[in-house]
C-alpha positions in Angstrom: 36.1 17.0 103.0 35.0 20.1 104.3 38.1 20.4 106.1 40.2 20.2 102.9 38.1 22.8 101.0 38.6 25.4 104.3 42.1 24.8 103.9 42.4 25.3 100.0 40.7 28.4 100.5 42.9 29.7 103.7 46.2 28.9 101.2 44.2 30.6 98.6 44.1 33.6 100.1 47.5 33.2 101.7 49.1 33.2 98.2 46.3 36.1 96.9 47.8 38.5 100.0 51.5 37.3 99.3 51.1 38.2 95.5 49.5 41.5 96.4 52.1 42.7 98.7 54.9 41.3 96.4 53.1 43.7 93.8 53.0 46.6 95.8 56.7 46.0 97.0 58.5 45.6 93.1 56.4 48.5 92.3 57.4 51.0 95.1 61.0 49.7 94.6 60.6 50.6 91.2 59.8 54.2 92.1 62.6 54.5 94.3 65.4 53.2 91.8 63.7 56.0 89.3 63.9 58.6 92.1 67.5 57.5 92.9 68.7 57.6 89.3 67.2 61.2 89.2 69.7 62.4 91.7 72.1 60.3 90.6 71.7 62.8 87.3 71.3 66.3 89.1 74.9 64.8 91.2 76.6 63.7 87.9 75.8 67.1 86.5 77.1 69.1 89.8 80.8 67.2 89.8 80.9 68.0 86.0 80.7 71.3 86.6 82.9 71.2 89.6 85.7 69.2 87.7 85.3 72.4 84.9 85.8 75.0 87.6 88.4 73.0 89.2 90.3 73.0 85.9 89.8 76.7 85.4 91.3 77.1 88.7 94.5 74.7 88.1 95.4 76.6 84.7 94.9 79.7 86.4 97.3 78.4 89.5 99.3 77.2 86.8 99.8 80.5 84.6 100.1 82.2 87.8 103.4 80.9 88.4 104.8 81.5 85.1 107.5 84.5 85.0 105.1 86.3 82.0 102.3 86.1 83.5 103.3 87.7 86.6 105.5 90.4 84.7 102.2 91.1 83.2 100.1 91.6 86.1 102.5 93.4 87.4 102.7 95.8 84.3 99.4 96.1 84.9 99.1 97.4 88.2 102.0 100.3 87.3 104.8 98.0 88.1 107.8 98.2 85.9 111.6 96.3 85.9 114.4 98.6 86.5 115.6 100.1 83.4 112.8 99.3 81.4 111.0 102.8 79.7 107.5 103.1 80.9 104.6 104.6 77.8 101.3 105.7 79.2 98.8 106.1 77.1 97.1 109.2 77.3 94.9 109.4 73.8 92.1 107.3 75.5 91.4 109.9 78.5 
């Protein structure tokens, strides 16, 4: 009889130490998927802004190859087509 009840107690505390550990585990596994999900955010919110950049660039490479836009620019930087009269505006100086 004795040898049943120091049994019951070794499987008692067996199960009290496997309990305790299984707590400890889901817990710290629960931090981690909350820490993970954080990052998960501040990466989410990098490739938006990215993706917005990356669009800015593609119309601008876009527009860059239209014939307007580069007669513009070019009007701009004192370029003009042959033929064509050239108005400098001296009122603002």
């Amino acid at each position: 009889m004795r040898r049943k009840r120091r049994s019951s107690i070794l499987v008692r505390a067996a199960l009290f130490c496997f309990a305790l550990y299984a707590a400890f585990t889901i817990v710290r596994l629960q931090l981690d998927i909350s820490r993970k999900n954080n990052e998960l955010k501040e990466i989410q919110a990098e490739i938006d802004a990215v993706s917005g950049e990356n669009d800015a660039l593609r119309e601008s490479l876009e527009l860059g190859t239209s014939e307007s836009y580069i007669a513009s620019i070019a009007r701009d930087n004192g370029y003009a087509v042959s033929g064509e009269r050239v108005m400098i505006d001296t009122s603002s100086k």
